[in-house]
C-alpha positions as CSV (number, residue, x, y, z in Angstrom):
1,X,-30.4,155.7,-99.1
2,X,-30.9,159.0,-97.7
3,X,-27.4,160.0,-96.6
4,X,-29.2,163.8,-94.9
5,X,-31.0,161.2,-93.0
6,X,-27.6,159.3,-91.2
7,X,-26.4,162.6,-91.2
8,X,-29.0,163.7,-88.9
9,X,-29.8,160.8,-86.8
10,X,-26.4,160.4,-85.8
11,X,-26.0,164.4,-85.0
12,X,-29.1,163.8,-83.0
13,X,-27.7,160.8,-80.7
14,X,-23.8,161.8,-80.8
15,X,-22.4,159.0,-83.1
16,X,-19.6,159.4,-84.6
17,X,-18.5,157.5,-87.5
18,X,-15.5,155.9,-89.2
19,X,-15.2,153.8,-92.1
20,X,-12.5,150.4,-93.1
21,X,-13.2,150.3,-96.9
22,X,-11.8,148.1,-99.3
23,X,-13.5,147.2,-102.6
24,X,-15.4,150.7,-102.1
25,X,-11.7,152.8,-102.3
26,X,-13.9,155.7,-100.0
27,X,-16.9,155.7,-101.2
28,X,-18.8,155.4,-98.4
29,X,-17.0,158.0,-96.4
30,X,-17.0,160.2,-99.7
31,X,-21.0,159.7,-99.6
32,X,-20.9,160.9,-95.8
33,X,-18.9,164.1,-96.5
34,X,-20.5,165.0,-99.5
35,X,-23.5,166.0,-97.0
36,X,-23.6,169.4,-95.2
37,X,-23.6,168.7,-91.3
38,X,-21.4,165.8,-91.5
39,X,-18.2,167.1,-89.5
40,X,-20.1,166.9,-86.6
41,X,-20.1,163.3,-86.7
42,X,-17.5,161.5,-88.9
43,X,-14.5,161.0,-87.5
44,X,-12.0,159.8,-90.1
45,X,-12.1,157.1,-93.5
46,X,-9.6,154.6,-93.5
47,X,-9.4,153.0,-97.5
48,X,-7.1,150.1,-97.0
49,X,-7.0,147.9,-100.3
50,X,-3.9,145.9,-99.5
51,X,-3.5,143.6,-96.8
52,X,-0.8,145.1,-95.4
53,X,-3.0,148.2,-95.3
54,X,-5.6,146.2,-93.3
55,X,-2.4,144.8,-91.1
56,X,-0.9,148.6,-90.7
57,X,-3.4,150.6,-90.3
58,X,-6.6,148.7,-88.6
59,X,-4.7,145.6,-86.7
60,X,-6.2,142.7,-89.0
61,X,-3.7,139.8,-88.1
62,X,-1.8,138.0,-90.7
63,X,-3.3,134.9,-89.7
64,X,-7.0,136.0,-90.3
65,X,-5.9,136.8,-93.8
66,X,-4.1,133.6,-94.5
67,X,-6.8,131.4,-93.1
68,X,-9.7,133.2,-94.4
69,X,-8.6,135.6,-96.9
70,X,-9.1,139.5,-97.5
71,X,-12.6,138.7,-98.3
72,X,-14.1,137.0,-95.5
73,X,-16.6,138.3,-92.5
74,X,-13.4,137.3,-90.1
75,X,-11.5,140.0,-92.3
76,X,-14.3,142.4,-92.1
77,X,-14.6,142.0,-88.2
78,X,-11.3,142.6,-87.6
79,X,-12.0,146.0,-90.0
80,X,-14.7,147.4,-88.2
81,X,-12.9,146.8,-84.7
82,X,-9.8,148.2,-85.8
83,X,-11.2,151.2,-87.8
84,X,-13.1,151.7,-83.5
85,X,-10.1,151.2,-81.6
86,X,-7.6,153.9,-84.0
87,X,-10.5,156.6,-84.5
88,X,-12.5,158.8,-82.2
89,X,-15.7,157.2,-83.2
90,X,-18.5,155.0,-81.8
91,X,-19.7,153.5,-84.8
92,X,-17.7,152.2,-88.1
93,X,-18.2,149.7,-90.8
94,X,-16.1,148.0,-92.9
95,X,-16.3,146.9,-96.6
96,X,-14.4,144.2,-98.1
97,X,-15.3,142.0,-101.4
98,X,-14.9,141.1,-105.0
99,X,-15.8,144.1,-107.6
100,X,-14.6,142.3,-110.4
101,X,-13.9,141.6,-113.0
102,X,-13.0,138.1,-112.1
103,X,-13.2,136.0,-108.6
104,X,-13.2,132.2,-108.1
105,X,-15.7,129.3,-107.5
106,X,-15.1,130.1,-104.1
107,X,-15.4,133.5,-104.1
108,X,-17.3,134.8,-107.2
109,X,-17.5,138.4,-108.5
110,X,-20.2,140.8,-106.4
111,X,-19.3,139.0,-103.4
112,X,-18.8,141.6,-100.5
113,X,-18.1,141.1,-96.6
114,X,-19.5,144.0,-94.1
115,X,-18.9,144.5,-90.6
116,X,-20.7,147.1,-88.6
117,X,-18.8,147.3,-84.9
118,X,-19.2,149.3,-81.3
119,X,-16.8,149.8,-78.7
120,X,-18.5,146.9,-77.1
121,X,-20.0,144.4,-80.1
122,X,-19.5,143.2,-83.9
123,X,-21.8,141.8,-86.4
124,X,-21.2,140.8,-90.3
125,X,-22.7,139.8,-93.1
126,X,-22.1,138.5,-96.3
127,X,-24.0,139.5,-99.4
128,X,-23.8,137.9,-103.2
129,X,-24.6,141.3,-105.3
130,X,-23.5,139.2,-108.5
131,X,-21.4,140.1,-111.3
132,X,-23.3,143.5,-112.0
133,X,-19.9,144.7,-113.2
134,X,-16.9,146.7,-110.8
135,X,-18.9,149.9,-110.8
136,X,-22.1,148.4,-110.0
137,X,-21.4,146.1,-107.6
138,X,-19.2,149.3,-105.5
139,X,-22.6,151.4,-105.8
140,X,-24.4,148.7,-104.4
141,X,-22.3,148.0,-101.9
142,X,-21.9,151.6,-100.6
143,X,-25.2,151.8,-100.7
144,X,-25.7,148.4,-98.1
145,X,-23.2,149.8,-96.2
146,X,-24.8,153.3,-95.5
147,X,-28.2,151.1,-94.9
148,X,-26.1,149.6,-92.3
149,X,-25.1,152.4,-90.6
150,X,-28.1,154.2,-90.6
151,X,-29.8,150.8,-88.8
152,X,-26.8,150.3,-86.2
153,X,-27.2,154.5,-85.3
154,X,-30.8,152.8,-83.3
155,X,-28.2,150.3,-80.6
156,X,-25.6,153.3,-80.1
């Protein structure tokens, strides 16, 4: 992923970013401000590991996370929306999943929940990167995360 590239296309159309990471720890909005230019449109990184982080700081209900679980697309909804409604910006995605080592049947290692949100829409995913190992699987998810952003910058 060409960071310069999201860096540009959103200078170019006024969108301004924010991030709700997780498993990532800032990684994502690390990779955004590592690039000249990109004060113009990042607004602010929110790296909210706990749940009560998620609670505090983006508005993810309890009850999400006790019916669903950290690591869930209803989780990484709530993310995205809350990292829009207590930042400046107009685009944000969030990040939550399983690094590893470890997981469950249910929820294996390399399993990671995005959600990319507006002011007026949400959308998720879920992808299985597999137990590449915690490093790997944060790289590869930063990296799916920036892909997303740079795709949502064309419906902004």
């Amino acid at each position: 992923m060409d960071v310069k590239q999201l860096v540009e296309i959103a200078r170019a159309k006024e969108v301004v970013i924010t991030t709700a990471e997780s498993c990532t720890g800032g990684l994502v909005a690390a990779a955004i401000t590592d690039t000249p230019g990109s004060s113009a449109m990042f607004d602010r990184g929110f790296v909210t590991y706990s749940n009560a982080a998620k609670a505090e700081m983006l508005g993810v209900e309890q009850a999400t996370l006790d019916a669903y679980g950290a690591v869930s697309e209803e989780v990484a909804a709530q993310m995205a929306r809350g990292a829009i409604q207590h930042s400046r910006a107009t685009l944000s995605v969030s990040i939550t999943g399983i690094a590893g080592p470890g997981g469950s049947e249910f929820k294996p290692e390399g399993r990671v929940c995005f959600g990319v949100a507006t002011a007026n829409n949400v959308t998720t995913q879920t992808v299985e990167f597999g137990a590449l190992g915690r490093e790997q699987v944060r790289l590869k998810a930063r990296e799916y995360a920036l892909d997303l952003l740079l795709s949502a910058t064309d419906s902004v």
